[in-house]
Short mmCIF file of the C-alpha atoms (twelve columns), coordinates in Angstrom:
data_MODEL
# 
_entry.id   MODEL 
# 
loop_
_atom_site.group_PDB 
_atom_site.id 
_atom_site.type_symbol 
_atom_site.label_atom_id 
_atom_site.label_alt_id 
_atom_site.label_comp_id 
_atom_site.label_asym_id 
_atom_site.label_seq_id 
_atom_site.Cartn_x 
_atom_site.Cartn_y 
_atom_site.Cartn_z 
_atom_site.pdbx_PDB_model_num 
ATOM 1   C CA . UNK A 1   70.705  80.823  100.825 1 
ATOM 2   C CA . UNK A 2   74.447  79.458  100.232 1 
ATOM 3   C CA . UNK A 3   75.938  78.119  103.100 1 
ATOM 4   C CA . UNK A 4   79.537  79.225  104.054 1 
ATOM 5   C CA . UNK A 5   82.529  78.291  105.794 1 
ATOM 6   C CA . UNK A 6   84.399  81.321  107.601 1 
ATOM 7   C CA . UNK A 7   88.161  81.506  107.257 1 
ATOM 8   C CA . UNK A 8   90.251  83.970  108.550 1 
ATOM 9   C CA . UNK A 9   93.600  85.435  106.813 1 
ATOM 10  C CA . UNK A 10  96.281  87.103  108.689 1 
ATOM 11  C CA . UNK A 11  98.084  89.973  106.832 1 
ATOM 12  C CA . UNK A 12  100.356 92.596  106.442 1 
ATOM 13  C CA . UNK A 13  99.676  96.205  105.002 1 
ATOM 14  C CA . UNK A 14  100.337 95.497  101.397 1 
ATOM 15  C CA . UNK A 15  98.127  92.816  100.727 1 
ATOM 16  C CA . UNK A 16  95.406  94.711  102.559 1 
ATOM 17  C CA . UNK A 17  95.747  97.235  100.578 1 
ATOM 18  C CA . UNK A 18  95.093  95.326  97.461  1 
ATOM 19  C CA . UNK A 19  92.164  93.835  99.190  1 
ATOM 20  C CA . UNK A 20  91.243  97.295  100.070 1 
ATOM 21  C CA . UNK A 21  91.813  98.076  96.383  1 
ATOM 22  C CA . UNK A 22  89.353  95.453  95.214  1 
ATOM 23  C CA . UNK A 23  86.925  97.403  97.314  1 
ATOM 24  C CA . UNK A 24  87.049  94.111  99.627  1 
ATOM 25  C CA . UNK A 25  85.929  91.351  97.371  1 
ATOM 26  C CA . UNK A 26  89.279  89.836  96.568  1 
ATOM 27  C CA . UNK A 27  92.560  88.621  97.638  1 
ATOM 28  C CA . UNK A 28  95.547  89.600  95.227  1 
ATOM 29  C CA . UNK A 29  97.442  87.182  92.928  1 
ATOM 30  C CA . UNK A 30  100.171 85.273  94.299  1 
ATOM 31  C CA . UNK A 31  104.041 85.974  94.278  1 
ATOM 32  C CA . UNK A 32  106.083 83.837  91.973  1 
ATOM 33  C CA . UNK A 33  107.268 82.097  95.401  1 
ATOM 34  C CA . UNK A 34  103.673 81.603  96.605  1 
ATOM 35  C CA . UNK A 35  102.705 78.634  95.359  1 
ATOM 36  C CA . UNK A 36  99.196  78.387  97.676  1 
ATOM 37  C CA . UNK A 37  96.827  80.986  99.292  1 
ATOM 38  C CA . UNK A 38  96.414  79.763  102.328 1 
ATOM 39  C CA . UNK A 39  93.577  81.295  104.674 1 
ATOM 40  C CA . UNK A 40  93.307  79.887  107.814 1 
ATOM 41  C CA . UNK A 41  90.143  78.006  109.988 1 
ATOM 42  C CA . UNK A 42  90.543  79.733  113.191 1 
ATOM 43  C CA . UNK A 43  90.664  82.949  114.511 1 
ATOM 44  C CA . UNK A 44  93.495  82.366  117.630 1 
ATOM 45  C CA . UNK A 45  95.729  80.933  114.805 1 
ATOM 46  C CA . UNK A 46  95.282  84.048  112.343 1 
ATOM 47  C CA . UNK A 47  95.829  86.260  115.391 1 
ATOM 48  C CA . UNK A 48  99.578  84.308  116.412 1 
ATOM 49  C CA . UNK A 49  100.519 84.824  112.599 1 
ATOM 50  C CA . UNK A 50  99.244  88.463  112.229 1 
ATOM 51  C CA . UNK A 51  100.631 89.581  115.907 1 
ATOM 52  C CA . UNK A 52  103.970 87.628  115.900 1 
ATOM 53  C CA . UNK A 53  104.908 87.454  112.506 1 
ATOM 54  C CA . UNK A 54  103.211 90.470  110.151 1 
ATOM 55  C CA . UNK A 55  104.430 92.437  113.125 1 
ATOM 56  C CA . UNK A 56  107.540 92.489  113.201 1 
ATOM 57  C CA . UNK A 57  108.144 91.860  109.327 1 
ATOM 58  C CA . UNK A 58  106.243 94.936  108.473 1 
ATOM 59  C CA . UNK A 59  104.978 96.793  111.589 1 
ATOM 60  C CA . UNK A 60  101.407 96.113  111.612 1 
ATOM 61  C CA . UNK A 61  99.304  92.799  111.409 1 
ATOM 62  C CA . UNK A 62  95.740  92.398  110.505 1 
ATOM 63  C CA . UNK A 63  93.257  89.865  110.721 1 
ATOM 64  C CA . UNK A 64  90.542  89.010  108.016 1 
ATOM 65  C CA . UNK A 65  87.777  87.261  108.381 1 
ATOM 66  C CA . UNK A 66  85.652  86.167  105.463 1 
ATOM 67  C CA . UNK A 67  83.161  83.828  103.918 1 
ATOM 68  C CA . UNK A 68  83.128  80.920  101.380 1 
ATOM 69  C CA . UNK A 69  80.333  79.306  99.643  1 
ATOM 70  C CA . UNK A 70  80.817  75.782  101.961 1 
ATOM 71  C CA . UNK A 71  80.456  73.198  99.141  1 
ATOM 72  C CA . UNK A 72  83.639  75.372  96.934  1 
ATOM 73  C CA . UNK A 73  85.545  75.633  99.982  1 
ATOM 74  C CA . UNK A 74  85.457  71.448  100.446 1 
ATOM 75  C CA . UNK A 75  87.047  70.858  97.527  1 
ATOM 76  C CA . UNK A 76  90.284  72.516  99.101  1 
ATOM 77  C CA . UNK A 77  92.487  70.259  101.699 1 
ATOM 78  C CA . UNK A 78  92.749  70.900  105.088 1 
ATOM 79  C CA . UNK A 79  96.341  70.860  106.441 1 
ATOM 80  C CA . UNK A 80  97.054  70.740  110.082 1 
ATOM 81  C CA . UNK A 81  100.819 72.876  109.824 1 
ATOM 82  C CA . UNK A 82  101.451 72.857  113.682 1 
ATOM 83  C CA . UNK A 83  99.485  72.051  117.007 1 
ATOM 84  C CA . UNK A 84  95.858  70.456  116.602 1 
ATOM 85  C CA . UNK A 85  94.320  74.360  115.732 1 
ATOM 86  C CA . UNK A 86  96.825  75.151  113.367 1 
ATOM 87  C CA . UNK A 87  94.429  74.624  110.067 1 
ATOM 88  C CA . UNK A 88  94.843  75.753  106.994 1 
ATOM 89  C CA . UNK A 89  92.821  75.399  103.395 1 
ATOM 90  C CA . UNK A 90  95.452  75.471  100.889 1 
ATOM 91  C CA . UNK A 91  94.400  77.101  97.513  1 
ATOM 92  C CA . UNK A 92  96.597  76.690  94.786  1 
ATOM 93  C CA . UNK A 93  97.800  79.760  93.414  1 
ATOM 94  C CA . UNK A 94  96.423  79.176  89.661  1 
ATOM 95  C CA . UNK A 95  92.907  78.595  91.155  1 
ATOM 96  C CA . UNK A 96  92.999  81.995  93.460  1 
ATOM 97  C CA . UNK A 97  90.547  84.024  90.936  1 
ATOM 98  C CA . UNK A 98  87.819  81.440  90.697  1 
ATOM 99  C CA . UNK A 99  88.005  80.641  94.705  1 
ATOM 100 C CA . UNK A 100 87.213  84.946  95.045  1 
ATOM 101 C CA . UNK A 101 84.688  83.967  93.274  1 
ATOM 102 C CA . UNK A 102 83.095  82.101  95.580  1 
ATOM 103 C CA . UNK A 103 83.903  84.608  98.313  1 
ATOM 104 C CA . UNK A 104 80.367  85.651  99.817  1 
ATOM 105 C CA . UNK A 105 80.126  89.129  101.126 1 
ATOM 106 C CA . UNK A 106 82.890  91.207  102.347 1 
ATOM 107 C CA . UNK A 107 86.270  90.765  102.966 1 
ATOM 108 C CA . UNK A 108 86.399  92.206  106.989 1 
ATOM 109 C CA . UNK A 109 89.087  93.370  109.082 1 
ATOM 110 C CA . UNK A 110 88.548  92.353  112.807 1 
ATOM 111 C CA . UNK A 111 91.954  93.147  114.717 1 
ATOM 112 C CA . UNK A 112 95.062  94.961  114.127 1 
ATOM 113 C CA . UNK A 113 98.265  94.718  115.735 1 
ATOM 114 C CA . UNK A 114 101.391 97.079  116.127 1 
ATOM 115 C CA . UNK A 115 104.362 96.802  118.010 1 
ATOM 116 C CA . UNK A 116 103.748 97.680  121.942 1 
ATOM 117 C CA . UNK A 117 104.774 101.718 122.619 1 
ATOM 118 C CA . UNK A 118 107.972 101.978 124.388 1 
ATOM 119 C CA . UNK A 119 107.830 103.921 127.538 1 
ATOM 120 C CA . UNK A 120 110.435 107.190 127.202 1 
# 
C-alpha cells in the first residue's frame, strides 16, 4: 500500500469546478501568472485562505483535502510563507500533470464558506 501525505487546497468556485470537471482526480493547469501550485500542509491554514480570501474575491471558499503518494510529494519544498503553520509544497507549474498523477484517491471537499447573511 503507498503511503501518502495529505495536503489541503483552499479554493474558489472556478477551479473547483475544473476539479469537479476532472470527475475529482485533478487540479487544472496553471494561469500564465501562476508560476507554482501550491497546496497547503494544514487544514487551519487552508481554512484562513478559503474563508478570508476566496470569500470575498469570489463569494464562496472551499477547502480540499487530498492525498499524495509520500515519497513524490518529498521531492517538492516546503515553504513556511507566514507564522510557523503557514506551510506550503510548492509545485512548479510545468510539473502540475505528473504530480496529479501521483494524487491517490479523490480530490474531497471538506468545508465551504460564504459571506455571513445580513440581518434585514
Amino acid at each position: 500500500m503507498t503511503e501518502t501525505t495529505t495536503l489541503w487546497r483552499p479554493t474558489g468556485p472556478r477551479e473547483l469546478d475544473l476539479v469537479r470537471a476532472s470527475g475529482w482526480r485533478a487540479w487544472p493547469p496553471r494561469l500564465p501568472d501562476q508560476p507554482i501550485f501550491y497546496p497547503v500542509l494544514n487544514e487551519e491554514y487552508a481554512v484562513m485562505i478559503a474563508r478570508d480570501w476566496n470569500v470575498p474575491a469570489s463569494g464562496v471558499g472551499y477547502v480540499t483535502r487530498f492525498h499524495v503518494d509520500r515519497a513524490f510529494a518529498a521531492r517538492y519544498p516546503v515553504r513556511q510563507v507566514g507564522g510557523r503553520d503557514i506551510l506550503e509544497l510548492w509545485v512548479p507549474a510545468e510539473e502540475l500533470d505528473e504530480f496529479n498523477r501521483h494524487i491517490v484517491g479523490p480530490i474531497e471537499v471538506v468545508h465551504e464558506f460564504r459571506p455571513p447573511e445580513r440581518a434585514a
